[in-house]
C-alpha positions as CSV (number, residue, x, y, z in Angstrom):
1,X,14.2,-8.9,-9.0
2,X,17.1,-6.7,-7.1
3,X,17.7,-7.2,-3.5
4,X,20.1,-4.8,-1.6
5,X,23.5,-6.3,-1.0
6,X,23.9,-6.3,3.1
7,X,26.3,-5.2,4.8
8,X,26.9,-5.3,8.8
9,X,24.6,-2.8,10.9
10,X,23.1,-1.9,7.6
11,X,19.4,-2.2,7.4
12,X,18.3,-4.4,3.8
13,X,14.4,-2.9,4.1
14,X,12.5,-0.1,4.4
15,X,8.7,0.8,5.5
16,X,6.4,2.8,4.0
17,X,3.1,4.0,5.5
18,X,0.0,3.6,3.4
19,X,-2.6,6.4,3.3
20,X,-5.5,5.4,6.7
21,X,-8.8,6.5,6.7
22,X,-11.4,5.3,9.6
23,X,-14.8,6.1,9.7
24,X,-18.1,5.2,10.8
25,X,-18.4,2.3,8.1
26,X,-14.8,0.5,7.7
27,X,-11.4,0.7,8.9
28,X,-9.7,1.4,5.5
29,X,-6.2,1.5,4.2
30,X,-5.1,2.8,0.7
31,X,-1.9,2.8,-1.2
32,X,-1.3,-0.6,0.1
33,X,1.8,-0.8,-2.4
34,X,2.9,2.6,-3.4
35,X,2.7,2.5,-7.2
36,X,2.9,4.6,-10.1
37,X,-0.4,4.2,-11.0
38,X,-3.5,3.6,-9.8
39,X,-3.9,2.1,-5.5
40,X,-4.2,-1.4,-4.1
41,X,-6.6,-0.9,-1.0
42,X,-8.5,-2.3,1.7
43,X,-11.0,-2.1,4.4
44,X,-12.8,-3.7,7.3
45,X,-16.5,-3.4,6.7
46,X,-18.4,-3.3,9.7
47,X,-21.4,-5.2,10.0
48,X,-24.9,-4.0,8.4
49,X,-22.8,-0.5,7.1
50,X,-24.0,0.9,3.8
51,X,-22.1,3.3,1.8
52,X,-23.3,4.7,-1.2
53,X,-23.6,6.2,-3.5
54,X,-20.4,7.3,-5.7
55,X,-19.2,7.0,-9.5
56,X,-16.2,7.9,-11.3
57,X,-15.3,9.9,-14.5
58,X,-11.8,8.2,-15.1
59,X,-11.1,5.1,-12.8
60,X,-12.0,1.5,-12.5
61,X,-12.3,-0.2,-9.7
62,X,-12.0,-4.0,-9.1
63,X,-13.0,-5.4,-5.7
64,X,-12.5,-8.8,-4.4
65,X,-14.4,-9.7,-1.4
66,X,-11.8,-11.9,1.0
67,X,-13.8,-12.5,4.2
68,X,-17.5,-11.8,4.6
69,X,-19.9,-11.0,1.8
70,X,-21.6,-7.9,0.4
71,X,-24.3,-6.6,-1.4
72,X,-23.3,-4.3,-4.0
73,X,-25.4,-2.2,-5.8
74,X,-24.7,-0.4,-9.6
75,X,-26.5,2.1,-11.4
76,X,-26.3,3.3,-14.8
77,X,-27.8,6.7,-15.5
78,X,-27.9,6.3,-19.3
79,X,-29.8,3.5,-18.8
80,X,-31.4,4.2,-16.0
81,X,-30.5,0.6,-14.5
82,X,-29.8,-0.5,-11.6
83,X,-28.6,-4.3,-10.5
84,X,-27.7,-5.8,-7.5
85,X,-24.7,-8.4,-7.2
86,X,-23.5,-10.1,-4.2
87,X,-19.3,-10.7,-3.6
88,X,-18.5,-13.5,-0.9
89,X,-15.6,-15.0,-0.2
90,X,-16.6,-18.1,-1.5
91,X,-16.9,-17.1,-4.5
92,X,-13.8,-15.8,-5.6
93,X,-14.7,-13.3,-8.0
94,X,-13.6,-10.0,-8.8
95,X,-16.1,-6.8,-9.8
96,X,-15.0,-4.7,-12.2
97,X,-16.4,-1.6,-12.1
98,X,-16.2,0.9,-14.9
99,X,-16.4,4.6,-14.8
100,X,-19.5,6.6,-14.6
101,X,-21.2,3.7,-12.8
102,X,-22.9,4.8,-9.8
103,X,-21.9,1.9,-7.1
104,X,-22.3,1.3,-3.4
105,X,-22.3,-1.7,-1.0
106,X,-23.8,-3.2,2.3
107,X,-22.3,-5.7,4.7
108,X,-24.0,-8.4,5.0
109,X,-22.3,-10.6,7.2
110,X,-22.4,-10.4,10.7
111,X,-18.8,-10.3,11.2
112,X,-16.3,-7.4,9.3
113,X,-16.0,-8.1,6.2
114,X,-12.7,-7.5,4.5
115,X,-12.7,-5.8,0.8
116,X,-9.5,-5.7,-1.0
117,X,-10.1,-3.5,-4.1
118,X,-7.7,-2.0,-7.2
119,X,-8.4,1.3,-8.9
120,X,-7.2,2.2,-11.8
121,X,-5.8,6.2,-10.9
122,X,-3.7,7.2,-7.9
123,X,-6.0,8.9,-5.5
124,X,-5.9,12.7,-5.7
125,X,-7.0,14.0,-2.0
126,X,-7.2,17.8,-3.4
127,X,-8.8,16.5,-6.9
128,X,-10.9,13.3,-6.3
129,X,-12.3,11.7,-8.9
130,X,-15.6,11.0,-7.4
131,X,-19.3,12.3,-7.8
132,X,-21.3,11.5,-4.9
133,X,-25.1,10.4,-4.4
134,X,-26.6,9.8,-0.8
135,X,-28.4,6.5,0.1
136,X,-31.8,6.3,-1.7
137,X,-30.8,8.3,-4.5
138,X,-31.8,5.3,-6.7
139,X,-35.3,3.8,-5.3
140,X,-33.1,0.7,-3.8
141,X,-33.5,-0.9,-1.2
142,X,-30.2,-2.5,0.4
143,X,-32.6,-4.9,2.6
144,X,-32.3,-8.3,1.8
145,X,-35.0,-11.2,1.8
146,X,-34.4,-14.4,4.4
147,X,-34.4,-17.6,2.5
């Protein structure tokens, strides 16, 4: 670890601005930690919101639920699969994701719930990785049954 040496009237830290995008579905921030490769991210799901569906050709994603819980659906066209898996924060697990798996998610808490997520490739705004797929594309349903 290297820390600045500091000096009088001389500032030891600096700030950067991560990439924000708001929408409709989440308040989201990406590039959390500027690195080389690949963006740490997260957003503020609002309650009920869906958004689906996308897949990748290169990138991973890994998401960690930290407050709230989701229901997160995955498709795989060669197999013509598709599964539902459900992130809380109780649980403590983190999805990986690989590419060319169609994936979405719904809130369902009724609070935000908070997604912090990895992927594997920087975020390229002018060439995104991402095919997209709207809601329904599959036959799901993103309903869930009382118990």
């Amino acid at each position: 670890m290297h820390l600045m040496a500091s000096k009088k009237n001389q500032s030891t830290h600096t700030f950067y601005i991560p990439r924000i995008h708001d929408d409709d579905r989440r308040k989201g921030t990406f590039d959390v930690f500027k690195m080389p490769k690949g963006d740490i991210n997260y957003s503020f799901i609002y309650p009920g919101a869906i958004a689906a569906w996308h897949r990748h050709k290169k990138q991973t994603d890994y998401w960690h639920v930290i407050k709230g819980s989701l229901k997160v659906g995955l498709y795989d066209e060669k197999s013509r699969k598709l599964t539902f898996v459900y992130l809380h924060e109780k649980d403590r697990k983190t999805l990986v994701i690989p590419p060319f798996i169609w994936h979405g998610w719904r809130n369902l808490d009724p609070n935000e719930t908070i997604l912090s997520y990895y992927i594997s490739e920087k975020y390229d705004p002018k060439n995104p990785d991402e095919d997209r797929a709207p809601v329904g594309s599959f036959g799901e349903s993103w309903e869930t049954e009382a118990k």
